[in-house]
C-alpha positions in Angstrom: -49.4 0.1 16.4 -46.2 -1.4 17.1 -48.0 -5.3 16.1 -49.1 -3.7 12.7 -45.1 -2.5 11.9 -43.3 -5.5 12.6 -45.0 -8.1 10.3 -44.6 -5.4 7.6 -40.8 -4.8 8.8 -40.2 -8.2 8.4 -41.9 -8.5 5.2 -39.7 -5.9 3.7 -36.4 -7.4 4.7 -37.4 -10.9 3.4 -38.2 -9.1 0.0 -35.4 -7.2 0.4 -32.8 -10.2 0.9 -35.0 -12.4 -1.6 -34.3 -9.5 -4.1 -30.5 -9.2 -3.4 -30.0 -12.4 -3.2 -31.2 -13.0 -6.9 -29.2 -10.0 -7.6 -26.3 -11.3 -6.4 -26.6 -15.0 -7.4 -25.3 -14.8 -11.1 -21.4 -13.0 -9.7 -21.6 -15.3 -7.1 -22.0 -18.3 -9.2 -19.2 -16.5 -12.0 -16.5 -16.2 -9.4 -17.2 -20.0 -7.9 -16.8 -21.4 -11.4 -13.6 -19.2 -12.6 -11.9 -21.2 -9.6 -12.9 -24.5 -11.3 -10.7 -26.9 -13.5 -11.6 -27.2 -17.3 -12.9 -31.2 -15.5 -15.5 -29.4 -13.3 -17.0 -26.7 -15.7 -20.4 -28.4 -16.2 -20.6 -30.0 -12.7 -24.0 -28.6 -11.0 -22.2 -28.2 -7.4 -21.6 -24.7 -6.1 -18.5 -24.7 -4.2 -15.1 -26.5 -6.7 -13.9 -29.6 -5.0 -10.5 -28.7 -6.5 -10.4 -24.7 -6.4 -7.5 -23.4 -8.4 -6.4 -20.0 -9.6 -4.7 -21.5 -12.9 -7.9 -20.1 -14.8 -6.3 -16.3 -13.8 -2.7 -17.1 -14.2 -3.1 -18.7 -17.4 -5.9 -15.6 -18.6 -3.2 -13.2 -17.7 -0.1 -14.5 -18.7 -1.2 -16.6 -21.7 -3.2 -14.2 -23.7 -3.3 -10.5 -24.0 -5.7 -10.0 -21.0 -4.0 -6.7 -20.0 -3.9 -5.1 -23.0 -7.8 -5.9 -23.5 -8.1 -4.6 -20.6 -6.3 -1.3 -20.8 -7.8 -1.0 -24.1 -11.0 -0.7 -22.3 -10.3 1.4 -19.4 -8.9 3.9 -22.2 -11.9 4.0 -23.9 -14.0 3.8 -21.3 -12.6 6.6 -20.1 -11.9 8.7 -22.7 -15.5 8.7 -23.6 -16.6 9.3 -20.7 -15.3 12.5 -20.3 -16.1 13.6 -23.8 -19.5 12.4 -22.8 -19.7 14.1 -19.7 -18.3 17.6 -21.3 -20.6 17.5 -24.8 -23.9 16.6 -22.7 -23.8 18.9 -20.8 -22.5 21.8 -23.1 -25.3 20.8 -25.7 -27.6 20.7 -22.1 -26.6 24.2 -21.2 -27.2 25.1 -25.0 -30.3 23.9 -25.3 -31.7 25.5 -21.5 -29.9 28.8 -20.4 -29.3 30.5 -24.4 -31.8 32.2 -26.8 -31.9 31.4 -30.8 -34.5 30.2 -32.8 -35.2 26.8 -33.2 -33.9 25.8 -30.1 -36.8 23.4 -29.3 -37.1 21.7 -32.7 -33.3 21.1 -32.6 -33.9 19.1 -29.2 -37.3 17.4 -30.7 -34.9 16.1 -33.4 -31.8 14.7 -30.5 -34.6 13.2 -28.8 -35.4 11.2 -32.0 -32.6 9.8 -32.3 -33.4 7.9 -29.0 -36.4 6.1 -31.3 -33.6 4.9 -33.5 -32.5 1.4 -33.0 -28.4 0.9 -32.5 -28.3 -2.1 -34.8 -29.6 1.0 -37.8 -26.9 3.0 -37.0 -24.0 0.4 -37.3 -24.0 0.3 -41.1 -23.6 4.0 -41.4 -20.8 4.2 -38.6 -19.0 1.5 -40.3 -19.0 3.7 -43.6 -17.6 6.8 -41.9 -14.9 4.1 -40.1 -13.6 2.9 -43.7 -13.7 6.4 -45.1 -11.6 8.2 -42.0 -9.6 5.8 -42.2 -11.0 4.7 -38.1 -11.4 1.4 -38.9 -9.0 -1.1 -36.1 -8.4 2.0 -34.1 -9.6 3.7 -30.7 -10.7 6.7 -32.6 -13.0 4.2 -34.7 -14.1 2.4 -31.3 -14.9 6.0 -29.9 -16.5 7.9 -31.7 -20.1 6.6 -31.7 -20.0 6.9 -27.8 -18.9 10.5 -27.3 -22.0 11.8 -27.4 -25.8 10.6 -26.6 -28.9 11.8 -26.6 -29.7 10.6 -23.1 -27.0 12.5 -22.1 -28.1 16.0 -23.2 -32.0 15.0 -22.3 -30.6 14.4 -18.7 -28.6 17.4 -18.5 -31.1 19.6 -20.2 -33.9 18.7 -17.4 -30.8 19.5 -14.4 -29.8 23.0 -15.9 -33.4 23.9 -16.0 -33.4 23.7 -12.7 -30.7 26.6 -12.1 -32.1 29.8 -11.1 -31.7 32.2 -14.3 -31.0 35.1 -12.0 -27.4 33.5 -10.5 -26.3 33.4 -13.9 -27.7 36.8 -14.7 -25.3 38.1 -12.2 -22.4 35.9 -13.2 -23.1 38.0 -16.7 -23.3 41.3 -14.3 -20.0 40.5 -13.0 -18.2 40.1 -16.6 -18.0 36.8 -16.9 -18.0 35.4 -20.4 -20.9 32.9 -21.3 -18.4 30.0 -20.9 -17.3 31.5 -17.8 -20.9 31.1 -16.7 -21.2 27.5 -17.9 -17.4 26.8 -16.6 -17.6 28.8 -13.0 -20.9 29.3 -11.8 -23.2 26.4 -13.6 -20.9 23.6 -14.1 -20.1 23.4 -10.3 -23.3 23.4 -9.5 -24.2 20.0 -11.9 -21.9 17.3 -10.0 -24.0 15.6 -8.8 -25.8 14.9 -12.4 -22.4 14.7 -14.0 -21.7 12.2 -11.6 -24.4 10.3 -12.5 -24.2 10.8 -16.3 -20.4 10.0 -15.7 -20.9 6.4 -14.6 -23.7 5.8 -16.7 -21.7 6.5 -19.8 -18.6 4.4 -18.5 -20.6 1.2 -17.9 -22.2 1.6 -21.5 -18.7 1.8 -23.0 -17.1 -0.4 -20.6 -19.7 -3.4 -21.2 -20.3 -2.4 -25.2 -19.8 -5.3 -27.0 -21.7 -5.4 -30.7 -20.0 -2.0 -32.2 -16.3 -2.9 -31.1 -16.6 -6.2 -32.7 -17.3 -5.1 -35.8 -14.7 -2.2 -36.1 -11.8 -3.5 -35.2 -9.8 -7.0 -36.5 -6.8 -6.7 -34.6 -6.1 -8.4 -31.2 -4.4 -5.7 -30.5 -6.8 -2.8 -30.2 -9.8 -5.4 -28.7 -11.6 -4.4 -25.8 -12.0 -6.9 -23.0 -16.0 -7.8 -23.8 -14.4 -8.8 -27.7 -11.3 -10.1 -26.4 -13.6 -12.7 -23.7 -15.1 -13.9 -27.0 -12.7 -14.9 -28.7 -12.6 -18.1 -26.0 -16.1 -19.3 -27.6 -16.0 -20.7 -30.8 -17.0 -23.4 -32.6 -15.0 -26.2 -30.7 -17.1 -24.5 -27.6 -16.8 -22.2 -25.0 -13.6 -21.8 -22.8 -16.0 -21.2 -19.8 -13.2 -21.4 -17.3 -11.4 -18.8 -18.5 -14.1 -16.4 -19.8 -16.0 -16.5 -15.9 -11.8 -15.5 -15.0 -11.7 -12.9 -17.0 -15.4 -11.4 -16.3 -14.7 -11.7 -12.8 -11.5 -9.5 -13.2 -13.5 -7.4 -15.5 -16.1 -6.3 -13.0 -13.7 -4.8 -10.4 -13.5 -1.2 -12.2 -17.4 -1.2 -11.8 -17.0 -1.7 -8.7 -14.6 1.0 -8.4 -16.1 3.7 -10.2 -19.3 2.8 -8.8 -18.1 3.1 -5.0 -16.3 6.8 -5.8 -19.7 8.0 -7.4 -22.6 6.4 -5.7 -22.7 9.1 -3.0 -23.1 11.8 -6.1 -25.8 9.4 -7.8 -27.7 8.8 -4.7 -27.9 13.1 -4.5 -28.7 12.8 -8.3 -32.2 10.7 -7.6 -32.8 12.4 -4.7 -33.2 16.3 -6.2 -34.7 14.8 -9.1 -37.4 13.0 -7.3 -37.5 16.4 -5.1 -37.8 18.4 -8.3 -41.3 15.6 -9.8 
């Protein structure tokens, strides 16, 4: 028995390190060439024969790197959470209550998953120019602080939630958003958890929607403010791999304070089939 696991053991880890190692190969090869001179850019050898942190100094003293960058933690952030508490209201909604039409009203979220982003843009940019949201956070925002994703994957957690605990939450005198707020909510982190870093690395990495509403350097978000180093006298390679490489570190971070909640997340749901 023992002869049959090994050579299957082994086979796993050699997929397993063939896999991460593909995984890994692009950041590896982005932070090698961030520590490159402008010279050595296009040079096909992996390690920099003179490596140099100028690329950083000059990405974060020359331009307005940390402003890009708060710009996106802010909004990153701040939707987020909006995310995070309108999912799972509307999930809550949509599960635990009683009125009618409650299951063509989530027939008709769900359709707006069929509905390509590049559609949308157009009619976003309208409401921008008339509200006035046009170069501003609020403008940035607002097409992020709710998704249909979000309310599908809460939706399928809540109706997971014995009806009777929040029957008895009602028994007790709780108000219905007492019951969502006390006794339902805490009992969704791990999902929230999961929606929550979902939702951050779509608006951290979102690119297309932020170009197009806002013109000022001043309210760019890091993923606009990288491009404006490629233009038509070519790309400024060694100091867009800089900042990328500074820009994954929040990832990293919110990844490693969630990923214990996420792992739970998949796990009941593959519990629940």
């Amino acid at each position: 028995m023992r002869h049959r696991v090994l050579p299957v053991r082994i086979l796993s880890y050699l997929v397993l390190t063939a896999g991460a190692a593909i995984m890994i190969f692009p950041f590896v090869w982005m932070l090698l060439t961030s520590l490159k001179p402008l010279p050595e850019i296009y040079s096909l050898s992996w390690l920099p024969r003179q490596p140099t942190l100028q690329n950083y100094v000059t990405i974060l003293f020359r331009y307005q790197f940390g402003r890009w960058f708060l710009n996106s933690l802010f909004v990153g952030t701040a939707t987020t959470l909006s995310m995070v508490v309108f999912c799972s209201l509307t999930g809550y909604t949509l599960t635990k209550l009683d009125f009618p039409g409650k299951g063509f009203v989530f027939v008709l979220i769900l359709a707006t998953l069929f509905v390509p982003t590049e559609m949308l843009v157009l009619p976003w940019y309208a409401a921008s120019v008339r509200f006035g949201w046009v170069d501003t956070y609020w403008g940035i925002m607002f097409p992020g602080m709710i998704h249909a994703f979000g309310v599908f994957l809460m939706r399928q957690f809540f109706q997971s939630l014995p009806n009777d605990l929040l029957d008895a939450a009602r028994v007790d005198g709780l108000s219905e958003l007492g019951v969502f707020w006390r006794v339902a909510l805490p009992l969704m982190r791990s999902p929230l958890a999961a929606l929550a870093i979902l939702a951050f690395l779509g608006n951290w990495n979102a690119f297309i929607w932020p170009l197009i509403v806002t013109h000022r350097s001043e309210v760019f978000t890091l993923p606009v403010g990288l491009a404006m180093f490629s233009g038509e006298a070519g790309a400024q390679w060694n100091l867009i791999t800089a900042g990328a490489t500074l820009s994954v570190f929040p990832v990293l971070l919110v990844f490693a304070i969630f990923q214990r909640h996420i792992i739970e997340s998949v796990a009941s749901s593959g519990v629940k089939g």
